[in-house]
C-alpha positions as CSV (number, residue, x, y, z in Angstrom):
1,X,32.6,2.2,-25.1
2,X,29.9,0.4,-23.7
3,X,31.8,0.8,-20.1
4,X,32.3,4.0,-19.9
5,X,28.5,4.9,-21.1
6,X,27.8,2.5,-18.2
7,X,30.0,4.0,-15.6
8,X,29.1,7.7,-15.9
9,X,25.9,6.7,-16.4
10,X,26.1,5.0,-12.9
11,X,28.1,7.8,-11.4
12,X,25.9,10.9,-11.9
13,X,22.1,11.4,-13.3
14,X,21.3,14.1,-16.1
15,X,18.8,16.6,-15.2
16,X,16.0,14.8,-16.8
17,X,17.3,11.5,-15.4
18,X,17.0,14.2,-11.4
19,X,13.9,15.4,-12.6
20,X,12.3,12.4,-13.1
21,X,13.5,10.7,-9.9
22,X,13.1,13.5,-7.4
23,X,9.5,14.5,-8.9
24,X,8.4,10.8,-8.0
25,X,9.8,10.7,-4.4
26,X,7.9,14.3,-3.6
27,X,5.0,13.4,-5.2
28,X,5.0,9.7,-3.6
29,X,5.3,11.2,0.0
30,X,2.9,14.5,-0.5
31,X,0.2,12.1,-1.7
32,X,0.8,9.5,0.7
33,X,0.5,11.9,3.4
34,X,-2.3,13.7,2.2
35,X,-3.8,10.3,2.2
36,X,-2.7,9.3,5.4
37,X,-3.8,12.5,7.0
38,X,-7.6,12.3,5.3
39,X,-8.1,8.4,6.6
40,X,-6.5,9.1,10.0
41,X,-8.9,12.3,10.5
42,X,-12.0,10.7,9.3
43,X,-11.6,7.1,10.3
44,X,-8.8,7.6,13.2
45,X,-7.2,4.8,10.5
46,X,-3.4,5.2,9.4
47,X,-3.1,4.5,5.6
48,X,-0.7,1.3,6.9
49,X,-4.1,-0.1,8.9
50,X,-6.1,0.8,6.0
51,X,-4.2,-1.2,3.8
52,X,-3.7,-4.2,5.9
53,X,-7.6,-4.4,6.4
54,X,-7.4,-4.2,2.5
55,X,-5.4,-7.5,1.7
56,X,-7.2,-9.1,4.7
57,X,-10.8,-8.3,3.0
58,X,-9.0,-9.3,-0.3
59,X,-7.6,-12.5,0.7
60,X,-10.8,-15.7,0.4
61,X,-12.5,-16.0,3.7
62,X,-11.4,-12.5,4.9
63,X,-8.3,-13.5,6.5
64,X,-4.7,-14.1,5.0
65,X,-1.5,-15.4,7.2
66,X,0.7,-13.7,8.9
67,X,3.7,-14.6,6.7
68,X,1.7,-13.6,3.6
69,X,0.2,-10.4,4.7
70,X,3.5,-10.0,5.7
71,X,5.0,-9.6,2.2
72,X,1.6,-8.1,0.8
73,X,1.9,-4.8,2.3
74,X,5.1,-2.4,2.6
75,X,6.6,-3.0,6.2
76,X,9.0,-4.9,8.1
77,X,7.8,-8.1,9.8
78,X,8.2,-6.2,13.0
79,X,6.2,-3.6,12.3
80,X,3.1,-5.5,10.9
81,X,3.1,-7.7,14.0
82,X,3.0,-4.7,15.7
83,X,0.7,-3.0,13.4
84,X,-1.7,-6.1,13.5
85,X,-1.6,-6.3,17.2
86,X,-3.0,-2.6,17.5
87,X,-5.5,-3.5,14.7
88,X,-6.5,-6.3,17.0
89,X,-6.7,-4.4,20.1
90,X,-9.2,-1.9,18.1
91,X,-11.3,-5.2,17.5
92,X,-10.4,-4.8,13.8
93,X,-8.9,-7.7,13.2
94,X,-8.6,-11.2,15.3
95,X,-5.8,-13.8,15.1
96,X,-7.1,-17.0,14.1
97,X,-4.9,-19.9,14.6
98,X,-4.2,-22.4,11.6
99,X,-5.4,-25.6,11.6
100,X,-2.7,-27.4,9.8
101,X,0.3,-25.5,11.5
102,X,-0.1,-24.6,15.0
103,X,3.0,-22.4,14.7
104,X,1.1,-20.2,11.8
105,X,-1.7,-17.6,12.6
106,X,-3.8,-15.9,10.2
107,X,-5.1,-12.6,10.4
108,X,-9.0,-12.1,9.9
109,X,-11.4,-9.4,9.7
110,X,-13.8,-8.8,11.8
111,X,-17.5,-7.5,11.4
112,X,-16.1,-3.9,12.9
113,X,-13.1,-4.0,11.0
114,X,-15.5,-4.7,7.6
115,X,-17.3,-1.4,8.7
116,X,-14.6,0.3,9.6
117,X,-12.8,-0.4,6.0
118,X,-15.9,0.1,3.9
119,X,-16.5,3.7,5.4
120,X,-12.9,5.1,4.8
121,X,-12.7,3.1,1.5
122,X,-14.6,5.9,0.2
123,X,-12.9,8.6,1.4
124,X,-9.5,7.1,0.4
125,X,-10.9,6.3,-2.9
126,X,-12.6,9.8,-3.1
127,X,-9.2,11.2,-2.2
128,X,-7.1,9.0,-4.6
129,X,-9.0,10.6,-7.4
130,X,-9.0,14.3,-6.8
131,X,-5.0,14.2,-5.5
132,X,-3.9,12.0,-8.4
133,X,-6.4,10.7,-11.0
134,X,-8.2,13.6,-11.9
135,X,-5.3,15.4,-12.7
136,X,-3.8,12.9,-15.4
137,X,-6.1,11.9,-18.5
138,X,-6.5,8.6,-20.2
139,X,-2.9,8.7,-22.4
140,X,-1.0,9.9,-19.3
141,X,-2.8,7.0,-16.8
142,X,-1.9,4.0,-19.6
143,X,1.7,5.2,-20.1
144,X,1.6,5.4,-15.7
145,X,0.2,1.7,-15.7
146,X,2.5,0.4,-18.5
147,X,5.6,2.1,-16.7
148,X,4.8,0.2,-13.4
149,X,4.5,-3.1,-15.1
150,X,8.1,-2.7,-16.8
151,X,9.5,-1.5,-13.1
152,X,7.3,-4.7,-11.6
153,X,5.3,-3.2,-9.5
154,X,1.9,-5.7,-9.5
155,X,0.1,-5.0,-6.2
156,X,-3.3,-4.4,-7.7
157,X,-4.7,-4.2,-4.4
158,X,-2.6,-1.7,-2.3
159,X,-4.4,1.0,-0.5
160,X,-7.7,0.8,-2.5
């Protein structure tokens, strides 16, 4: 019995099951890009730069490798370099070799980049709690919090 509960559970979602899903993916991407849109206008900062400039600032010393940034925030090695290089070119960021491992590079903030983050921290934070906390009260932001722990999701730090 167990099997077939299992298979057509695998093969087709109930409505609540739809429900549930597809209100998290539209709500994910409106917020993110109503997010993305406020830092962009206000700062002329992506939410992606905002939050590598985040996990830099978080790291000790202000600057975190590559490889760890890497798998801090949510995009392809590729695209961070990438993503970091621009950051750089802004004067953002600066790659600072490491000392023990001459193939490994660290990325750390700079004095703009510290500006630049504490100014649309605000408005991100601002924005964060009129488009989403405001709207939920205490009960409904524990049983949020206790459903991310059970689906693992631990990054205290992203986009804040």
């Amino acid at each position: 019995m167990v099997n077939k509960v299992q298979s057509a559970r695998g093969t087709k979602l109930s409505e609540r099951e739809l429900a549930a899903w597809a209100g998290f993916l539209r709500t994910h991407a409106t917020l993110v890009r109503a997010l993305d849109d406020e830092l962009t206008a206000a700062h002329r900062l992506p939410l992606t730069s905002y939050d590598v400039l985040v996990q830099v600032d978080a790291a000790p010393e202000s600057r975190l490798r590559m490889s760890e940034l890497a798998d801090a925030v949510l995009l392809s090695r590729s695209g961070l370099t990438r993503l970091v290089g621009r950051l750089i070119d802004q004067g953002l960021l600066e790659r600072v070799g490491c000392e023990n491992d001459l193939r490994g590079a660290y990325a750390a903030l700079t004095d703009s980049g510290r500006e630049r983050l504490a100014e649309a921290r605000e408005t991100h934070r601002r924005g964060v709690r009129e488009r989403f906390l405001d709207r939920l009260d205490d009960a409904d932001k524990e049983s949020l919090a206790r459903i991310w722990r059970e689906l693992g999701e631990t990054r205290s730090a992203v986009a804040c």
